[in-house]
C-alpha positions, 0 to 999 in steps of 0.5 A: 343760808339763814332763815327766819325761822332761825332767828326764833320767831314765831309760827304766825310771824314766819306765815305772814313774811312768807305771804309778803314772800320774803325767803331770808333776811336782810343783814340788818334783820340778821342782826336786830331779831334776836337781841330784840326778842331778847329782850336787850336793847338796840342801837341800830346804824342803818338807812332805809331800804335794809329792811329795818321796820321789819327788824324792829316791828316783828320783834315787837309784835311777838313781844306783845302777842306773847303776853297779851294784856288781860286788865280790865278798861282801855288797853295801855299804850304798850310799844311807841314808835317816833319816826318823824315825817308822816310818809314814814309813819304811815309806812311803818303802820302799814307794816304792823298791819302786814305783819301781824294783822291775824294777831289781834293787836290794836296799833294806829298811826297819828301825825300832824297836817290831818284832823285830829279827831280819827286819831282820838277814836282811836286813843280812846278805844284802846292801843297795844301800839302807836305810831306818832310823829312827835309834834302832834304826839305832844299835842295829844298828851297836852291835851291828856289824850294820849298816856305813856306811863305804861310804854314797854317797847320805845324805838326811835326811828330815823333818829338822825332825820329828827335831828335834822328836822329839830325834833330832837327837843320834842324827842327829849321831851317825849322821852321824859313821859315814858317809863324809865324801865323798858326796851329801847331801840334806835335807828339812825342812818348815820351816828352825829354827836347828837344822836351818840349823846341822846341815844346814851341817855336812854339806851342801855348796854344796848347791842350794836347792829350796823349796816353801812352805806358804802356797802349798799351804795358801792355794791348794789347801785349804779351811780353815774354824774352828769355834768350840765348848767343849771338851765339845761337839767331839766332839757337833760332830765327830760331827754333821760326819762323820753329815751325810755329803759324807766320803769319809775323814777324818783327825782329829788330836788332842793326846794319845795319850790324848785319840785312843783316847776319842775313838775310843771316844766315835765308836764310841757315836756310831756312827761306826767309827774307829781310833786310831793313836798311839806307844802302838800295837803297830807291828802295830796301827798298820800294820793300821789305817793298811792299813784307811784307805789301802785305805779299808775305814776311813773315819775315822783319829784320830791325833797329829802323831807317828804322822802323818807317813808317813800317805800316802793320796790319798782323803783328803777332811777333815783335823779339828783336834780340838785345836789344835797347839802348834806352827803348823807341824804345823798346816800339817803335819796339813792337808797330808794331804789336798790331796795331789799338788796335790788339793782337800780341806777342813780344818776345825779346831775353837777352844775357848775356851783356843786362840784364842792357838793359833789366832792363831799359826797365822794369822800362819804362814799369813799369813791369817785362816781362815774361821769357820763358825757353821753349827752348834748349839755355835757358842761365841761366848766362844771367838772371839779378841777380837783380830786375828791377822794383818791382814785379807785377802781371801778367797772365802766358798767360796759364790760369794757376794761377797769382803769383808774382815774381820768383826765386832768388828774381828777380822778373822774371816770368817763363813760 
């Protein structure tokens, strides 16, 4: 079995992944080390919870530590990180930190929704690495607070998110201020037109490393369907978390608006939750995502947006109160637990005006996801009346026997 000492990094690095107790690598580490720490460029297909900051954050902090700046004046922005929501960004400068806090590299993290003034300290005391979310990196350079003519090592994380969200002009724009020579790396969960194109306009000959979502989706999650109207999801939801078996859950919802109800219909219910959305104070997003990651809250209601950064290894469930539009941030949501390789469970919720949702996430995933009926507001209306992908064959997750399909010819698995 490979190791990371295997993957040539060096003595400090390997200390401070075996503190955070980390044994061997995850496939996409495997396979982004190496070409990284030679000095190629990366072109990643990966979601999140395969351990991809790491790939990327350790090759860098290697680089930099190998040839540590020695001119006179404020240091040089040297490695530029653009994620795009803050949670993500605070993440993966927590994760520089981590790794390489006995290295003596200065990094910071700057994003919108805060005073700008701390991040301008900051700028102004000198930087090895930054961490930026790109509105208010172009803010910064604006005002000239923020130089990037002497950028070495450019990844751009989550790419498909920053198209998702329109940054994809911000990210044009950022990339005409970097240098033209230096190392690139992009990571994107999944590979649209747009991102192929952008990631050919700066990326050369770059190394391909990919980690597909069936492979995490299929192998490593339980994933179950429940069938109920739109009024009764949150009596079912409700019903779930009381009947215990939780440790944490995470539980996603369409709009800003429909996660602080249903935090206050949790809260009648008796069941503390938080909400944390794009709405939310930086502050208040920060505190509550502390409270879930250090576990002193056992319920998170969030949307896809605010999602991305939520890193936290005790979650057991990940609900799809709503259905999302897109099947990719399907497989994004239910990739919260299940992290590094671990067991959780996804359990999604079907109403009677999402079975074309439903259907367009089975087809991505390349299998019909199991239907649990084992409760009072099964909706049977709410079942799609035609297949989604051809019948597969899956374990009822009771140590009963495999079968293929179920009624009505859809393709449906009951247990």
């Amino acid at each position: 079995m490979q190791d990371f000492a295997s993957l040539g990094l060096a003595e400090p690095l390997l200390q401070a992944i075996k503190a955070c107790g980390y044994a061997t690598p995850t496939p996409v580490q495997a396979q982004a080390i190496p070409p990284l720490l030679a000095g190629r460029d990366v072109l990643g297909c990966a979601q999140t919870g395969t351990g991809k900051t790491a790939a990327f954050a350790l090759p860098v902090l290697q680089h930099l530590a190998a040839a540590p700046y020695r001119g006179r004046g404020q240091r040089p922005i040297r490695a530029l990180v653009l994620t795009p929501t803050r949670e993500l960004a605070a993440q993966i400068g927590a994760s520089f930190e981590t790794y390489g806090g006995e290295l003596g590299i200065r990094h910071h993290v700057i994003f919108g929704g805060v005073g700008q003034a701390p991040q301008v300290r900051a700028l102004r005391a000198g930087l090895d690495i930054l961490v930026a979310c790109p509105g208010r990196l172009l803010d910064l350079q604006s005002q000239g607070l923020v130089d990037l003519s002497r950028v070495e090592l450019f990844v751009l994380d989550e790419a498909d998110r920053m198209l998702d969200m329109g940054f994809i002009h911000d990210v044009r724009r950022v990339l005409r201020l970097l240098p033209t020579r230096k190392q690139n790396l992009l990571f994107s969960a999944t590979m649209p037109a747009a991102i192929v194109q952008l990631a050919g306009s700066f990326l050369s000959d770059p190394v391909q490393v990919q980690v597909t979502p069936e492979a995490l989706t299929v192998e490593i999650i339980d994933q179950k369907v429940m069938f109920a109207s739109k009024a009764d999801k949150r009596r079912l939801l409700a019903s779930i978390i009381h009947r215990g078996g939780i440790e944490q859950a995470l539980v996603f919802t369409r709009t800003k608006h429909g996660a602080n109800r249903l935090v206050k219909q949790l809260d009648q219910d008796g069941i503390e939750a938080q909400a944390i959305h794009g709405n939310k104070s930086q502050t208040a997003r920060t505190k509550a995502l502390d409270a879930f990651r250090d576990g002193s809250l056992g319920v998170l209601v969030a949307t896809d947006v605010a999602s991305r950064g939520i890193d936290v290894d005790g979650v057991s469930h990940v609900f799809n109160y709503d259905l999302p539009h897109e099947p990719e941030s399907y497989v994004h949501r239910i990739g919260r637990t299940g992290r590094a390789g671990r067991g959780g469970t996804a359990i999604a919720f079907c109403d009677q005006t999402e079975g074309d949702l439903l259907r367009a996430i089975e087809r991505l995933i390349g299998q019909n996801i199991e239907v649990d009926t084992d409760h009072r507001w099964h909706a049977e209306d709410a079942v799609p009346r035609r297949p989604a992908t051809r019948p597969v064959r899956r374990s009822t997750g009771t140590g009963g026997a495999r079968s293929r399909g179920g009624r009505r010819g859809g393709g449906y698995q009951r247990v």
